[in-house]
N, C-alpha and C positions, 0 to 999 in steps of 0.2 A: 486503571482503565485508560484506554489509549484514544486519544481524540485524535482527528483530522479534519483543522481547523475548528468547524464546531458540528463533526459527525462524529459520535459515538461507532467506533470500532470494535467489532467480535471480536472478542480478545484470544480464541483457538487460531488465528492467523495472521496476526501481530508479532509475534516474536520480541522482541525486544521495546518496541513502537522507535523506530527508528526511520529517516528516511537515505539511508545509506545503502550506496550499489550493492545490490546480491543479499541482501536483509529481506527476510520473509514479506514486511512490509513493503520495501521494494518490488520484491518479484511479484506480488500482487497486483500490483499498479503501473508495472514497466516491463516491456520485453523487449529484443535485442530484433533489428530488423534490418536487412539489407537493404542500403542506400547506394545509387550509381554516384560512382567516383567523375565529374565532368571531366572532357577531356584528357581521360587520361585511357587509353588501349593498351594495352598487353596482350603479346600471342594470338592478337587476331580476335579476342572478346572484350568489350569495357567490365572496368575492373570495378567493383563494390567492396563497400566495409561496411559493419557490422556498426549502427547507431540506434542507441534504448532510446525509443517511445514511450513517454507514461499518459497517464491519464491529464488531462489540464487540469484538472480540481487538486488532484495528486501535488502537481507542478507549482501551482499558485499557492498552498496552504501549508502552514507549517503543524507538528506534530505535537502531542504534549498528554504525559502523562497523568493524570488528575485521581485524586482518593475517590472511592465510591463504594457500594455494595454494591455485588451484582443481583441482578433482579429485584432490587428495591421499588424499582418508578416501575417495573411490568406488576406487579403485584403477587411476581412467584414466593417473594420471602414471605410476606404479610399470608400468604396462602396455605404456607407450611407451617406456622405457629398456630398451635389449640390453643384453646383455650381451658384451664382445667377448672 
């Protein structure tokens, strides 16, 4: 299961749990946004580059893989064992 920080991650959108440019978990949390370049013109238009924006929670926390069942603590496993 993939933590961020101490948020339990859907693990269908995690990919690897990584926080590395262009990694599912990246593109999740970060997108690429046109920033004006100061003082700098060309051709008669000020010029922009392309700088990712993520989420601040994203930015401040690191990632981390941890053992677990899924659906354990929602009570879907405990839901699906009968009893015979």
């Amino acid at each position: 299961m993939c933590l961020l920080g101490n948020r339990l991650l859907a693990q269908e959108n995690t990919g690897n749990c990584t926080k590395e440019e262009g990694s599912p978990l990246w593109n999740l949390f970060c997108k690429y946004q046109d920033e004006l370049v100061e003082g700098v013109v060309g051709f008669g238009a000020n010029l922009t580059r392309k700088v990712a924006k993520c989420d601040p929670y994203f930015e401040a926390h690191n990632t981390s893989l941890v053992p677990g069942i899924r659906g354990l603590a929602s009570g879907v496993f405990l839901g699906s064992l009968t009893l015979n």
